[in-house]
KOLZAMI-445651 format. One record per residue: x, y negated, z of N, C-alpha, C, O in turn. Coordinates in steps of 0.1 Angstrom, whole numbers, plus 5000, padded with zeros to 4 digits. Layout:
<lomis>
<lomi><n_px>X</n_px><n_py>Y</n_py><n_pz>Z</n_pz><ca_px>X</ca_px><ca_py>Y</ca_py><ca_pz>Z</ca_pz><c_px>X</c_px><c_py>Y</c_py><c_pz>Z</c_pz><o_px>X</o_px><o_py>Y</o_py><o_pz>Z</o_pz></lomi>
...
</lomis>
This chain:
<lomis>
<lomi><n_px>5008</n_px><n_py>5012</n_py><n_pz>5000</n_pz><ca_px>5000</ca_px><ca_py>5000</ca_py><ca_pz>5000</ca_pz><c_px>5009</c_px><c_py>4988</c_py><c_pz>5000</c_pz><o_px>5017</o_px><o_py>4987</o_py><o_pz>5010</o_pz></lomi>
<lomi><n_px>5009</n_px><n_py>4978</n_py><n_pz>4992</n_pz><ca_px>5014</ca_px><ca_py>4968</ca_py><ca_pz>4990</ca_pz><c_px>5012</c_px><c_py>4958</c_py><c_pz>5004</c_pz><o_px>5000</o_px><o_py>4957</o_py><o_pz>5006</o_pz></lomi>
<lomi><n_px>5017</n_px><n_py>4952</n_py><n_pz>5010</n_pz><ca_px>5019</ca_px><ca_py>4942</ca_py><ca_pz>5021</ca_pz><c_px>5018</c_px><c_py>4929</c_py><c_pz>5014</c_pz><o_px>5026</o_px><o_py>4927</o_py><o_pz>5004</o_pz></lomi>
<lomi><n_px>5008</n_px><n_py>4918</n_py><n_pz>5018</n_pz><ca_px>5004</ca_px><ca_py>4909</ca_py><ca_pz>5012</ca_pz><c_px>5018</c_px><c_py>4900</c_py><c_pz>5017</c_pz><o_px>5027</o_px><o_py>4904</o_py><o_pz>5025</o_pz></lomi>
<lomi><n_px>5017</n_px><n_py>4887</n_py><n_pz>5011</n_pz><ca_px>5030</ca_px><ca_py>4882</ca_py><ca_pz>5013</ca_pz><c_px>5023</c_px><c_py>4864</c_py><c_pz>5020</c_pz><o_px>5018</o_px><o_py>4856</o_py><o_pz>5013</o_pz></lomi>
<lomi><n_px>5025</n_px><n_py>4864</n_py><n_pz>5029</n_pz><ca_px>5020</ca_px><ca_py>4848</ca_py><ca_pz>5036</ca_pz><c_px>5032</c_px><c_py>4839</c_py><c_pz>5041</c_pz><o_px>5041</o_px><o_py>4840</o_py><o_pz>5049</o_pz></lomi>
<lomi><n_px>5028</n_px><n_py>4828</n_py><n_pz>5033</n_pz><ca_px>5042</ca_px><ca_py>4821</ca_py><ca_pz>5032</ca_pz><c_px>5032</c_px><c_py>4810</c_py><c_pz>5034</c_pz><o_px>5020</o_px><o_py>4810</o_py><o_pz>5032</o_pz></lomi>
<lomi><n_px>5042</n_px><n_py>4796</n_py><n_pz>5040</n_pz><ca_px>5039</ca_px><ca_py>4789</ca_py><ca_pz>5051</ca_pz><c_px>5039</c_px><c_py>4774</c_py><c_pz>5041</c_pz><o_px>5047</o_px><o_py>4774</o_py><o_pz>5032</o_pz></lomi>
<lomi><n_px>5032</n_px><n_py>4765</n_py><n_pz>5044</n_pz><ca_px>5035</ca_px><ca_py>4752</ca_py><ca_pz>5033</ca_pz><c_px>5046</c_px><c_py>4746</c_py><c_pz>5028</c_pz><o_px>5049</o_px><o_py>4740</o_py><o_pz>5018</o_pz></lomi>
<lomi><n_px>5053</n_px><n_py>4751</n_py><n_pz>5039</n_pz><ca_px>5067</ca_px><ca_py>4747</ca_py><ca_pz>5036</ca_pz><c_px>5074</c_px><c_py>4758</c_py><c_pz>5028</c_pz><o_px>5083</o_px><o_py>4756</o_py><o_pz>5019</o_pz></lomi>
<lomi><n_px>5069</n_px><n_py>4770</n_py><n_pz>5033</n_pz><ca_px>5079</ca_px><ca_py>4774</ca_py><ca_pz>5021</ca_pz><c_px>5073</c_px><c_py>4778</c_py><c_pz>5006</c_pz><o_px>5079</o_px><o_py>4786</o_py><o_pz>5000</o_pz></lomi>
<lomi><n_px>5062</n_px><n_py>4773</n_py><n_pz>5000</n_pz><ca_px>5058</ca_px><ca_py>4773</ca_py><ca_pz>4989</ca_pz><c_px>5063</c_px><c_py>4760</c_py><c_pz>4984</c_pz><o_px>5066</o_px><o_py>4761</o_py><o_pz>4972</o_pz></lomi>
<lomi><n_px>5066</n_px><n_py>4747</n_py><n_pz>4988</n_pz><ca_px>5068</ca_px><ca_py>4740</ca_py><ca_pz>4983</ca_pz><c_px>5084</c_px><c_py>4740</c_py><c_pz>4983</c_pz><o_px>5089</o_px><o_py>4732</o_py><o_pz>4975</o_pz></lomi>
<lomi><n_px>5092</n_px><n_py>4749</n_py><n_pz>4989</n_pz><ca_px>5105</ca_px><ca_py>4750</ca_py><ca_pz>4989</ca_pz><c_px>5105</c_px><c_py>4760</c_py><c_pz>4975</c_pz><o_px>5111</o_px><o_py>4757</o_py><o_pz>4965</o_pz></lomi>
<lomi><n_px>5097</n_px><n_py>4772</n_py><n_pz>4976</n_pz><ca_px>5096</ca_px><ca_py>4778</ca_py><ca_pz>4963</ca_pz><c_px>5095</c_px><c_py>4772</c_py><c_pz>4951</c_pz><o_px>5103</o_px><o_py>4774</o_py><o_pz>4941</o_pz></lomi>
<lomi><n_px>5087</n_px><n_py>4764</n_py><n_pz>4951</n_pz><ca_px>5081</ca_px><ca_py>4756</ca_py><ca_pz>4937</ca_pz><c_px>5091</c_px><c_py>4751</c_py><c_pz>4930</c_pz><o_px>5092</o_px><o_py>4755</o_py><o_pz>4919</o_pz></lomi>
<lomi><n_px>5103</n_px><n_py>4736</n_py><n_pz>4939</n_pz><ca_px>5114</ca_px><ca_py>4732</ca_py><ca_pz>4940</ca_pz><c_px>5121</c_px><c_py>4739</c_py><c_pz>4934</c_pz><o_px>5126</o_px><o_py>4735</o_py><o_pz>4922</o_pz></lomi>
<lomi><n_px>5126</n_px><n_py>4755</n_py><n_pz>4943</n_pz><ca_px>5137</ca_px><ca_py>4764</ca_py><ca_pz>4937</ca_pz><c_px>5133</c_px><c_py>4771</c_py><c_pz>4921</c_pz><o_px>5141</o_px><o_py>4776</o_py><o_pz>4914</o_pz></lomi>
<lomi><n_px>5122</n_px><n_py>4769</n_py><n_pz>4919</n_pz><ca_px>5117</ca_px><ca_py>4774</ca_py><ca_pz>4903</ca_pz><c_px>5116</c_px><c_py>4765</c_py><c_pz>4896</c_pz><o_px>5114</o_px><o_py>4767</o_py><o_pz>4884</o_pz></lomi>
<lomi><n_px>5117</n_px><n_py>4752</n_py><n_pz>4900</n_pz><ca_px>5124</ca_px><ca_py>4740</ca_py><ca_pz>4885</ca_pz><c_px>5112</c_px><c_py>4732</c_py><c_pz>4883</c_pz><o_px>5112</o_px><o_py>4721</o_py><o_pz>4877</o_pz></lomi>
<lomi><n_px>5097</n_px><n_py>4739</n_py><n_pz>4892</n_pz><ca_px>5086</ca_px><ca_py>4732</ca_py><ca_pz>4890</ca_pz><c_px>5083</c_px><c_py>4722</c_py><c_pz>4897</c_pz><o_px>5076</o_px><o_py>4723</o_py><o_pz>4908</o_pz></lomi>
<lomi><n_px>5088</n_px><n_py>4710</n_py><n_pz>4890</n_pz><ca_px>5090</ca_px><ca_py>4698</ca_py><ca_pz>4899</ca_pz><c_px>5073</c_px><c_py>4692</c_py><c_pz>4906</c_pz><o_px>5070</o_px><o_py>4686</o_py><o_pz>4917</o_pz></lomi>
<lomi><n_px>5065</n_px><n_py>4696</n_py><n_pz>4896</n_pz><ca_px>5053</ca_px><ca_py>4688</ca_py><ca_pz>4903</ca_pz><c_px>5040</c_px><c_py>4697</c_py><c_pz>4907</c_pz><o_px>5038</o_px><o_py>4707</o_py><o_pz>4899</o_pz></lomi>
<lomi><n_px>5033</n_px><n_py>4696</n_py><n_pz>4916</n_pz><ca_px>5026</ca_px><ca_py>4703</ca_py><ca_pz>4921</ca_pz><c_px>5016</c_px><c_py>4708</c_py><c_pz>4911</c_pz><o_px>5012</o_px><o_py>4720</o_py><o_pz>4911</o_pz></lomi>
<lomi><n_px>5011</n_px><n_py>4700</n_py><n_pz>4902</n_pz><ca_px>5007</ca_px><ca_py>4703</ca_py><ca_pz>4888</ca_pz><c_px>5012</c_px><c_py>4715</c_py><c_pz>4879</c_pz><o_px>5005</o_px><o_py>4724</o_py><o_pz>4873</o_pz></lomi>
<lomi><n_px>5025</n_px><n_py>4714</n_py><n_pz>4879</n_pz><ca_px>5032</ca_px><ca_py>4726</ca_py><ca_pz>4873</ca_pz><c_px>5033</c_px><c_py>4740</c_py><c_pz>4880</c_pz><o_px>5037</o_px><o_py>4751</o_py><o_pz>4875</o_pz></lomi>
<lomi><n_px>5027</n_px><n_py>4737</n_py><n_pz>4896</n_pz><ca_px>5022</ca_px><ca_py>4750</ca_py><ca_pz>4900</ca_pz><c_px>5015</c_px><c_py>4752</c_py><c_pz>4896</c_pz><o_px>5016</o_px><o_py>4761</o_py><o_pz>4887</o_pz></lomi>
<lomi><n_px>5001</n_px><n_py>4747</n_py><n_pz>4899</n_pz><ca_px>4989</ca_px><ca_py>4748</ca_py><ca_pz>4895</ca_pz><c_px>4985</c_px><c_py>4752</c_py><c_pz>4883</c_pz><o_px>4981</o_px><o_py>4764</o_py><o_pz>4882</o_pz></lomi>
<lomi><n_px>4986</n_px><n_py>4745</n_py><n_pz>4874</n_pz><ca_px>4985</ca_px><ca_py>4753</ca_py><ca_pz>4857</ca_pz><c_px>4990</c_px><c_py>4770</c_py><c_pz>4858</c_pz><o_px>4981</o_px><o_py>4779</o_py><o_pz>4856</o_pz></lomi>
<lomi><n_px>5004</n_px><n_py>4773</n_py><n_pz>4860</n_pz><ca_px>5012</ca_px><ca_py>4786</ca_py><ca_pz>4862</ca_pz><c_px>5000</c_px><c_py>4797</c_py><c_pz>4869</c_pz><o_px>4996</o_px><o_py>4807</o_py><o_pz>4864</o_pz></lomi>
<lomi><n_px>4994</n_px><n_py>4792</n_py><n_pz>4882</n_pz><ca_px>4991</ca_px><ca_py>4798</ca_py><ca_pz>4889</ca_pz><c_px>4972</c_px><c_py>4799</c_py><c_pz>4886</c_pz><o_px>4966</o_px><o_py>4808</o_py><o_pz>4892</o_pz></lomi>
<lomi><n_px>4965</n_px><n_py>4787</n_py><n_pz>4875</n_pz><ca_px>4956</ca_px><ca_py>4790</ca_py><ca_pz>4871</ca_pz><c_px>4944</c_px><c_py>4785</c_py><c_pz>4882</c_pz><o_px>4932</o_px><o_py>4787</o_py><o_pz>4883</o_pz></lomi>
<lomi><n_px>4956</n_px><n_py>4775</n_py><n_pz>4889</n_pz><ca_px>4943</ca_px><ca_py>4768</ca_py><ca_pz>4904</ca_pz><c_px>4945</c_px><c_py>4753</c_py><c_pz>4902</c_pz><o_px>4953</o_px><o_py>4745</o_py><o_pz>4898</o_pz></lomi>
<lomi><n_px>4934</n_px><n_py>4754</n_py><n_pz>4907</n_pz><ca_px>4931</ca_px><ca_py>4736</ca_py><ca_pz>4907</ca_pz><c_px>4949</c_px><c_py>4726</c_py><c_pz>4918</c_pz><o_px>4956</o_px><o_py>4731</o_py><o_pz>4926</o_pz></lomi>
<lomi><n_px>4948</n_px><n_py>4714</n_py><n_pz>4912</n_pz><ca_px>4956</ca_px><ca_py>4708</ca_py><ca_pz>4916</ca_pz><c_px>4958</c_px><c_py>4707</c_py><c_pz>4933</c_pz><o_px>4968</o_px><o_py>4708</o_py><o_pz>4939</o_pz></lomi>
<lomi><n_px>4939</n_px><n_py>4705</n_py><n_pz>4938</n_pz><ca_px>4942</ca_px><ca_py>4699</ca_py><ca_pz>4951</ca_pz><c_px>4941</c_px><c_py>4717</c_py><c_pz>4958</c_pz><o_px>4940</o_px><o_py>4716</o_py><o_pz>4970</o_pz></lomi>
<lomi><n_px>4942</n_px><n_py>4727</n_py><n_pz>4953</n_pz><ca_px>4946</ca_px><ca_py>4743</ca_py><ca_pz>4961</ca_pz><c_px>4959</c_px><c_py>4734</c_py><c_pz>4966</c_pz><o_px>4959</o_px><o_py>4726</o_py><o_pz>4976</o_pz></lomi>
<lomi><n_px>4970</n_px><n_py>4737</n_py><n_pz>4956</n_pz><ca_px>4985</ca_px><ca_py>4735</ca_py><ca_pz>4957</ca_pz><c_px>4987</c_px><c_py>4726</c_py><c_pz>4967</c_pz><o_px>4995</o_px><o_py>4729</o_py><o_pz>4976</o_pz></lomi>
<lomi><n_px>4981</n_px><n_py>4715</n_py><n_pz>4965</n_pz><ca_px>4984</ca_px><ca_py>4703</ca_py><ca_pz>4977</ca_pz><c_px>4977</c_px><c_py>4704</c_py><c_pz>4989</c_pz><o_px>4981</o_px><o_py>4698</o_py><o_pz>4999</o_pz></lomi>
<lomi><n_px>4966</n_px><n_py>4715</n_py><n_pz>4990</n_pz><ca_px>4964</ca_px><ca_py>4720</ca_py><ca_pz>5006</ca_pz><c_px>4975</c_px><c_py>4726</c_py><c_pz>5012</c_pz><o_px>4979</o_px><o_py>4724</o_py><o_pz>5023</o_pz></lomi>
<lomi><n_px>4978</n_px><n_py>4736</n_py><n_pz>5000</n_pz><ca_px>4986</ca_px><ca_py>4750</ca_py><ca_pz>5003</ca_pz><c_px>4995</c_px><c_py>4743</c_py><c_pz>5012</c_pz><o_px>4995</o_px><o_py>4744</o_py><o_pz>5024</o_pz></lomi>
<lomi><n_px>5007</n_px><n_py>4732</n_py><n_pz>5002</n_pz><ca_px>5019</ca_px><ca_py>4726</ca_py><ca_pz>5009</ca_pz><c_px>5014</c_px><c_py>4720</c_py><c_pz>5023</c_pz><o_px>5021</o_px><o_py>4722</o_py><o_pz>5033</o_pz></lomi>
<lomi><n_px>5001</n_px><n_py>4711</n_py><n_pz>5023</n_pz><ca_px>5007</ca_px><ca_py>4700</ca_py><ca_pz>5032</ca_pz><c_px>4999</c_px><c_py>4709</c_py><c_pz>5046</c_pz><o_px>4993</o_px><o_py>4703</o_py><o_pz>5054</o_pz></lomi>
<lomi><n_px>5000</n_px><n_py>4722</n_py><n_pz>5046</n_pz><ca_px>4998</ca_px><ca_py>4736</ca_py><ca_pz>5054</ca_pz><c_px>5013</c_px><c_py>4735</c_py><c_pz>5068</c_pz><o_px>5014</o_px><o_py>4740</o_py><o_pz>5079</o_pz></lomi>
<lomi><n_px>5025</n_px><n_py>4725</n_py><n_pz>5058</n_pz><ca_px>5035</ca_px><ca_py>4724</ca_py><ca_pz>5066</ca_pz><c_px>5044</c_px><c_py>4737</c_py><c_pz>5069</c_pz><o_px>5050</o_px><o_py>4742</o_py><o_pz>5059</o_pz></lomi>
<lomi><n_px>5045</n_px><n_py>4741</n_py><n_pz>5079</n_pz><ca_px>5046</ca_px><ca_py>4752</ca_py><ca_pz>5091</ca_pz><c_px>5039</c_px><c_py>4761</c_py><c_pz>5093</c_pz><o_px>5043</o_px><o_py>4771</o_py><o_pz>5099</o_pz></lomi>
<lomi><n_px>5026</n_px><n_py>4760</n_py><n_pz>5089</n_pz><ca_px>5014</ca_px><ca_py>4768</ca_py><ca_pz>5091</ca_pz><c_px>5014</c_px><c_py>4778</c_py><c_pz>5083</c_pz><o_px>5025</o_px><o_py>4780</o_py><o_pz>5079</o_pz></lomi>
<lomi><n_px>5004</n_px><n_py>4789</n_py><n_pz>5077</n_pz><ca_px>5001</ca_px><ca_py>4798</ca_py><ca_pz>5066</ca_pz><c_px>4988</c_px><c_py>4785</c_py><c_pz>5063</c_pz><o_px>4978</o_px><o_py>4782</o_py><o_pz>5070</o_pz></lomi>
<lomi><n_px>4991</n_px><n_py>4779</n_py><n_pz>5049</n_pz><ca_px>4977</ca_px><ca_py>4776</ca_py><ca_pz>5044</ca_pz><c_px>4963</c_px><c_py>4779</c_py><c_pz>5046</c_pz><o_px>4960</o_px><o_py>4790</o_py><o_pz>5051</o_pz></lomi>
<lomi><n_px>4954</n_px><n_py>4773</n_py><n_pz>5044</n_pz><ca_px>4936</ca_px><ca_py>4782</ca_py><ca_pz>5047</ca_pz><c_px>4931</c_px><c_py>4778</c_py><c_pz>5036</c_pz><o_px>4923</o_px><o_py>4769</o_py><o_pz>5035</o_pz></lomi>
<lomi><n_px>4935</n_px><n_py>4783</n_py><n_pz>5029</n_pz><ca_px>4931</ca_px><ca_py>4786</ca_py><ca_pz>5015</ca_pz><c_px>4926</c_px><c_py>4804</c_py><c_pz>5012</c_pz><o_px>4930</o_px><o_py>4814</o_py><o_pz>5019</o_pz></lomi>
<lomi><n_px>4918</n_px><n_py>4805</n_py><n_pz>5003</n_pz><ca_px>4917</ca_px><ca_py>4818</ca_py><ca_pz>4997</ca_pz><c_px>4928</c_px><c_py>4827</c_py><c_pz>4995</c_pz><o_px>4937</o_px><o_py>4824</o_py><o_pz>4988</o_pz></lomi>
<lomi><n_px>4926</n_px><n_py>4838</n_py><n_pz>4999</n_pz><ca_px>4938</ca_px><ca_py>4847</ca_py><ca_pz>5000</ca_pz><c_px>4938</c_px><c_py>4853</c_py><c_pz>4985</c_pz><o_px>4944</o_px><o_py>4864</o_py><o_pz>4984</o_pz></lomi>
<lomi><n_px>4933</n_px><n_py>4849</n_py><n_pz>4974</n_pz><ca_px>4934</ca_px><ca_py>4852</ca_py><ca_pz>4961</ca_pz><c_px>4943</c_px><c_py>4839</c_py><c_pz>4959</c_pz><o_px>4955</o_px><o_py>4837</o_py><o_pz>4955</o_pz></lomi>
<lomi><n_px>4936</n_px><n_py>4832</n_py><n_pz>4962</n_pz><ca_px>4944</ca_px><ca_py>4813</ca_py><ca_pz>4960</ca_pz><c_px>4964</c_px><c_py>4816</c_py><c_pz>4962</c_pz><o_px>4973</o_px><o_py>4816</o_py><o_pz>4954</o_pz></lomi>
<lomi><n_px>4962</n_px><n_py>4819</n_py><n_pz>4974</n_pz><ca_px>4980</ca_px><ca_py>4824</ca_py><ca_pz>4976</ca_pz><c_px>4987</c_px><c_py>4835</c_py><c_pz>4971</c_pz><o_px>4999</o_px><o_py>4837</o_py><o_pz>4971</o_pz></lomi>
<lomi><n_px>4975</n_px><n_py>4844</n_py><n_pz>4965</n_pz><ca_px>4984</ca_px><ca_py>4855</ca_py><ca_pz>4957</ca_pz><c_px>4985</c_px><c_py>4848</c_py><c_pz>4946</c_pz><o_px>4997</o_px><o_py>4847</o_py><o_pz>4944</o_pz></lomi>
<lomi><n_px>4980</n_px><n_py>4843</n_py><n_pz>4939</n_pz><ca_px>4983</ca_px><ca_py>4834</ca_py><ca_pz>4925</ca_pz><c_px>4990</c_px><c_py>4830</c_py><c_pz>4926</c_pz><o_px>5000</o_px><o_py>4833</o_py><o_pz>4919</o_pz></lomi>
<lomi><n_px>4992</n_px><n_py>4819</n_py><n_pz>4939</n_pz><ca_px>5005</ca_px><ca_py>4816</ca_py><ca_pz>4938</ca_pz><c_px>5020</c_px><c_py>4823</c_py><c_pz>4938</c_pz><o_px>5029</o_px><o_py>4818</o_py><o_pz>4933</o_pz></lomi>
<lomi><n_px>5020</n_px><n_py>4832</n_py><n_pz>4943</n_pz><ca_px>5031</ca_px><ca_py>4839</ca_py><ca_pz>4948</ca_pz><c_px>5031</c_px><c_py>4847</c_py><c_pz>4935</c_pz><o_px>5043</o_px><o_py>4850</o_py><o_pz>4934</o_pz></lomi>
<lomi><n_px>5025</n_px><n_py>4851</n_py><n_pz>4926</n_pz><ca_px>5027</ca_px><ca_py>4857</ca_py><ca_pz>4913</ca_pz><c_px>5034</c_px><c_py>4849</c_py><c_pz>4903</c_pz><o_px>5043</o_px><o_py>4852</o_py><o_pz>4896</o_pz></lomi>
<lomi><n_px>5026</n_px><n_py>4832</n_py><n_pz>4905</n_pz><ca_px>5035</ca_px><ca_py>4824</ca_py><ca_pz>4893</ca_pz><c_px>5045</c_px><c_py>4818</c_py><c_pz>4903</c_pz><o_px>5050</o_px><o_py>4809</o_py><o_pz>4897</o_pz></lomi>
<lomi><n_px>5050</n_px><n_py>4820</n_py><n_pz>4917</n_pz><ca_px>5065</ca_px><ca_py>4819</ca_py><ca_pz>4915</ca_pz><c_px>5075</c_px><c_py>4828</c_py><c_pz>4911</c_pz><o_px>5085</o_px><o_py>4825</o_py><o_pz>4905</o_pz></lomi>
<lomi><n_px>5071</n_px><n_py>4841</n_py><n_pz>4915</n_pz><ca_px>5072</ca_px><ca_py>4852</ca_py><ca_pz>4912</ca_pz><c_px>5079</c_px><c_py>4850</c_py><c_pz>4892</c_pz><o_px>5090</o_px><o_py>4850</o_py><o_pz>4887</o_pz></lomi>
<lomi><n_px>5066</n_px><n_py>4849</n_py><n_pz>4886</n_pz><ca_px>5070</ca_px><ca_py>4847</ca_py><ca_pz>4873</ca_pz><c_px>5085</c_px><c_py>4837</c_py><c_pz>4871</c_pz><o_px>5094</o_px><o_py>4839</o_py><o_pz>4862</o_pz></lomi>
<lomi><n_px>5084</n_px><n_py>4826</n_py><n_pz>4880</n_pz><ca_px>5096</ca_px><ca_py>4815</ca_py><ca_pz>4878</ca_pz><c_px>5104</c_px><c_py>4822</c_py><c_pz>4882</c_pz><o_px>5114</o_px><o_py>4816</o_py><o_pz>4880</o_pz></lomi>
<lomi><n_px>5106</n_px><n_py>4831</n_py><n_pz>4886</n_pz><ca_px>5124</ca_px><ca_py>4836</ca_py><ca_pz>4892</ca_pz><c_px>5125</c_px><c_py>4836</c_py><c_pz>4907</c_pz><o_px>5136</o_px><o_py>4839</o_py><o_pz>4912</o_pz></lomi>
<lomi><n_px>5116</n_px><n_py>4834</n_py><n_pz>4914</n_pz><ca_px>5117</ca_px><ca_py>4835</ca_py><ca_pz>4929</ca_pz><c_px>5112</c_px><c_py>4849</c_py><c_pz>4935</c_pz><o_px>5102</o_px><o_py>4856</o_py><o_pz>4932</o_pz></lomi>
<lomi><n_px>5122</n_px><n_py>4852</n_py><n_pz>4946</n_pz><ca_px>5119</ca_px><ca_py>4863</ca_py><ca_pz>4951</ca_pz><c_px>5113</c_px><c_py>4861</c_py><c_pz>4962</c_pz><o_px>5113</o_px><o_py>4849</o_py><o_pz>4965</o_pz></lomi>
<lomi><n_px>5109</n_px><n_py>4866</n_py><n_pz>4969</n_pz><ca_px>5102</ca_px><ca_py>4869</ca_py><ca_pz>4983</ca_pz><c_px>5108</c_px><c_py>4883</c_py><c_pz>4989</c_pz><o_px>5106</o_px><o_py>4895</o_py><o_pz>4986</o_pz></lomi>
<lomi><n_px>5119</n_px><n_py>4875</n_py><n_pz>5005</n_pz><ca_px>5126</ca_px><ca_py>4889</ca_py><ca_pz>5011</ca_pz><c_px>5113</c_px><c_py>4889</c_py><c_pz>5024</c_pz><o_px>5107</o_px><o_py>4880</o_py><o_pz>5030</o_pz></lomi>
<lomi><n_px>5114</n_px><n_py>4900</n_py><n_pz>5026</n_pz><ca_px>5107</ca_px><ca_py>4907</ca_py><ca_pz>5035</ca_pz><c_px>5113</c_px><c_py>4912</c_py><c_pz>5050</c_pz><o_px>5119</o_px><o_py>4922</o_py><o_pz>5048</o_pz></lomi>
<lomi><n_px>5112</n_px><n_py>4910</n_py><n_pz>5060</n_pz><ca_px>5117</ca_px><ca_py>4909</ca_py><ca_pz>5071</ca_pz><c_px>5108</c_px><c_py>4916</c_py><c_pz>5081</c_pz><o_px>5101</o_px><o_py>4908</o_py><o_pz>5088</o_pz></lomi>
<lomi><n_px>5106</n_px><n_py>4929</n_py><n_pz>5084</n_pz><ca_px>5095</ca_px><ca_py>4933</ca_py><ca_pz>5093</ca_pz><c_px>5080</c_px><c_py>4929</c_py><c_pz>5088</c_pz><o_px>5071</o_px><o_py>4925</o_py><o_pz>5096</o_pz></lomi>
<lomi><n_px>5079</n_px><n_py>4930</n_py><n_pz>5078</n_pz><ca_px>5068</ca_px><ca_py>4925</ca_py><ca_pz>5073</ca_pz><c_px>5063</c_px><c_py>4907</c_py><c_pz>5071</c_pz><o_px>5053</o_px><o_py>4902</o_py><o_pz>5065</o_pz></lomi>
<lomi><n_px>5073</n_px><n_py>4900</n_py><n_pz>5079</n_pz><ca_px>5070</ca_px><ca_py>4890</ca_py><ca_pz>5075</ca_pz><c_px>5078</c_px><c_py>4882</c_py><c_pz>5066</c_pz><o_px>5088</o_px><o_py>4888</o_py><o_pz>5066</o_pz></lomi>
<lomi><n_px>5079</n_px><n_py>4870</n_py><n_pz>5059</n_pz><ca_px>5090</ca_px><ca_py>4864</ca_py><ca_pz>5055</ca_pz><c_px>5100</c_px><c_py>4862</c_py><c_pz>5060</c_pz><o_px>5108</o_px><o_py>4859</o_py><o_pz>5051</o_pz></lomi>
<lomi><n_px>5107</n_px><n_py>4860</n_py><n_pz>5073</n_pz><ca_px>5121</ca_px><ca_py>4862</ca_py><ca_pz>5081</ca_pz><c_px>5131</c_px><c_py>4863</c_py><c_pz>5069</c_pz><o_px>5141</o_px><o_py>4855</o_py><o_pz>5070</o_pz></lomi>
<lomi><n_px>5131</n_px><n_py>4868</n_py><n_pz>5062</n_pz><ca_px>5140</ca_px><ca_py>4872</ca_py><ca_pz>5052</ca_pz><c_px>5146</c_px><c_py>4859</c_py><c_pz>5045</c_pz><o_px>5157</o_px><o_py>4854</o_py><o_pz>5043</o_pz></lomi>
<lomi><n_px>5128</n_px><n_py>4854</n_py><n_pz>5042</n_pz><ca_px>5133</ca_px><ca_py>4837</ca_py><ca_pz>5033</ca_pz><c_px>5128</c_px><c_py>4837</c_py><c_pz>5018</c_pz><o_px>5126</o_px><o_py>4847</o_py><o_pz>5011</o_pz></lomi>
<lomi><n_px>5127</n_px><n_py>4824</n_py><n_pz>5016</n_pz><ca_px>5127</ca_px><ca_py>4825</ca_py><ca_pz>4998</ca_pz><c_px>5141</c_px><c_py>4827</c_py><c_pz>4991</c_pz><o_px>5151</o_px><o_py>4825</o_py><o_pz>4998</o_pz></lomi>
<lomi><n_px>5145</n_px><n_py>4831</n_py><n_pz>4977</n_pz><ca_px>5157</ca_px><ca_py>4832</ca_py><ca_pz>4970</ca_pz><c_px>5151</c_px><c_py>4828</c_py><c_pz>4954</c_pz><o_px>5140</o_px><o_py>4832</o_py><o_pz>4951</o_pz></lomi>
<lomi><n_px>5159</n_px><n_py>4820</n_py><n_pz>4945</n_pz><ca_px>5158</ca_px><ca_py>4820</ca_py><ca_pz>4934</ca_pz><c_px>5166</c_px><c_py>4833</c_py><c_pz>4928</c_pz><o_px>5177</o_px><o_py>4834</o_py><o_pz>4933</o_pz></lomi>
<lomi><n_px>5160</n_px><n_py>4842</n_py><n_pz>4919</n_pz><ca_px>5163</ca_px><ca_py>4852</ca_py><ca_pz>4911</ca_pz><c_px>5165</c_px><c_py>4846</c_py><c_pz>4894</c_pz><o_px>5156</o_px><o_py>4844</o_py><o_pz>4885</o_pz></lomi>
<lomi><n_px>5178</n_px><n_py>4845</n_py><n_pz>4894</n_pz><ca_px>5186</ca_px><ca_py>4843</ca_py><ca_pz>4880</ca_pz><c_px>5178</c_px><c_py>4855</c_py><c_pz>4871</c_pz><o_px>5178</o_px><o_py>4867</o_py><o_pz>4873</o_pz></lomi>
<lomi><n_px>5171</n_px><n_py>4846</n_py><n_pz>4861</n_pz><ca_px>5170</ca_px><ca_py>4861</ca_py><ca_pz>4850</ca_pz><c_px>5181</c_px><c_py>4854</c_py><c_pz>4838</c_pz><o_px>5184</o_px><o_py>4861</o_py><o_pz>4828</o_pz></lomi>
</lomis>
C-alpha cells in the first residue's frame, strides 16, 4: 500500500522553487488546480495544508513530474525534499 506523502506549506513552496517553478501559477497549471489551492497550500506555513487530500496529491505528482523527490523518514518527510537531476 502506498503511504500518502503530507508535506507542510513550507515545504511545497521549497519544492516548487527547487523545480524551477517560479510562480505559484506554474504550479497550478502542472498540477491541474486552481491558483488560490496552491496559495492555501503554501501559506499552510509549518502546518500540513487543509486542502483536499486529492488537492495535495496533484501536487506532489507535478512536482514529482519536475524532478523533485520526496525522502521518506518513518513514514513522514524527516527525510526532506531533493531536486532529482533527469
Amino acid at each position: 500500500m502506498h503511504t500518502p506523502i503530507m508535506l507542510t506549506g513550507n515545504q511545497i513552496r521549497a519544492a516548487r522553487q527547487l523545480a524551477g517553478l517560479r510562480r505559484q501559477e506554474h504550479l497550478a497549471e502542472k498540477a491541474g488546480l486552481g491558483v488560490a489551492t496552491v496559495q492555501r497550500a503554501e501559506a499552510a506555513g509549518d502546518e500540513i495544508p487543509t486542502i483536499a487530500a486529492k488537492g495535495l496529491a496533484d501536487i506532489v505528482r507535478a512536482l514529482e513530474a519536475a524532478g523533485i523527490a520526496f525522502e521518506l523518514s518513518g513514514g513522514s518527510l524527516a527525510g526532506g525534499v531533493t531536486f532529482r537531476k533527469r
